[in-house]
C-alpha positions in Angstrom: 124.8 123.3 96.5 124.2 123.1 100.2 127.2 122.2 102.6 125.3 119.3 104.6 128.2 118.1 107.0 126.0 115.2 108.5 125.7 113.8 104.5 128.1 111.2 104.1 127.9 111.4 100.3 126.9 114.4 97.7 123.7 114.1 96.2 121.9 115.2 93.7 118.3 115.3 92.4 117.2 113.3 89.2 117.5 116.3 86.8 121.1 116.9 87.5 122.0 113.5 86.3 120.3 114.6 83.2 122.5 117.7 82.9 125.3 115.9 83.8 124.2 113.5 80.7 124.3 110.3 83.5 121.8 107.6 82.7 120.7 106.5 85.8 119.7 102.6 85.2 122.8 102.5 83.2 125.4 104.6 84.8 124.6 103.9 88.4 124.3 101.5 91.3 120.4 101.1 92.9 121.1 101.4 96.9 118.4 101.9 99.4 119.7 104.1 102.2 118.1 106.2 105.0 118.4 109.1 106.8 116.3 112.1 108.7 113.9 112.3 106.1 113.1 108.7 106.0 114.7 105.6 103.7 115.6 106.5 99.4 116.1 104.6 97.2 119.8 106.3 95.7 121.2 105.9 92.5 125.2 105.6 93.5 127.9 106.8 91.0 131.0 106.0 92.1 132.9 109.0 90.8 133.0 112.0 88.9 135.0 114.9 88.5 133.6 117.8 90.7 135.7 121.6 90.9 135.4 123.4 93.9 137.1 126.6 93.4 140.5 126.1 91.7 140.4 122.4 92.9 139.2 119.3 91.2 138.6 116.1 93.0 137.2 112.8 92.0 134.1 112.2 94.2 131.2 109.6 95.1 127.8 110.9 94.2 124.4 109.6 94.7 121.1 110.8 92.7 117.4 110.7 93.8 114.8 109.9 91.7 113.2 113.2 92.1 113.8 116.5 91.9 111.8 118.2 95.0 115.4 118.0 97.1 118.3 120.6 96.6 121.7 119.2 95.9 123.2 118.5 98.9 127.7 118.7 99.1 128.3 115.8 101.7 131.8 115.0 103.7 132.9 111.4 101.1 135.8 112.0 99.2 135.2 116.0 99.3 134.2 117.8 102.2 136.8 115.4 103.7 139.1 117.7 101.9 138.8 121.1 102.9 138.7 122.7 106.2 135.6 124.5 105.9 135.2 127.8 107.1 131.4 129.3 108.1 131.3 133.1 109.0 128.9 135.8 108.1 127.1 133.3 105.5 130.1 133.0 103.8 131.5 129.4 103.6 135.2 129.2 103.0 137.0 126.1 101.5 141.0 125.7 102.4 142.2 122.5 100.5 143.9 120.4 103.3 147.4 119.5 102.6 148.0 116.0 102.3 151.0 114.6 104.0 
């Protein structure tokens, strides 16, 4: 996945639900939303066990309905997790401690 700190929410395109055995007009919410590339419409699952490293976390996911866009690790319920480290194109995840 690509770390895309200005995505509010993780998304994925169409053929991922498929792997991830997700039926889109049953599974998921139809939201339109917008962005830098113009407005979507976004099929919204509202969570779904995700591991990053050692750590699994229940996050918000969204799908396209298309598969011409790389899946994209936004801040919702995940990034908002981990201090994320970026240095010699290595990206480091250290879960935050929650008080």
């Amino acid at each position: 996945m690509i770390v895309d700190t200005g995505a509010d929410y993780c998304l994925f395109p169409q053929s991922n639900a498929f792997d991830l055995g997700i039926d889109l007009e049953k599974d998921c919410m139809l939201f339109q939303t917008s962005g830098i590339g113009g407005s979507e419409n976004i099929y919204f699952l509202e969570r779904i066990k995700m591991r990053i490293g050692r750590e699994e976390l229940f996050v918000s996911v969204g799908f396209l309905r298309r598969d011409d866009v790389p899946p994209l690790l936004g801040r919702f319920k995940c990034l908002d997790r981990f201090d994320l480290r970026f240095s010699n194109y290595i990206t480091t995840f250290i879960k935050l401690r929650r008080e």
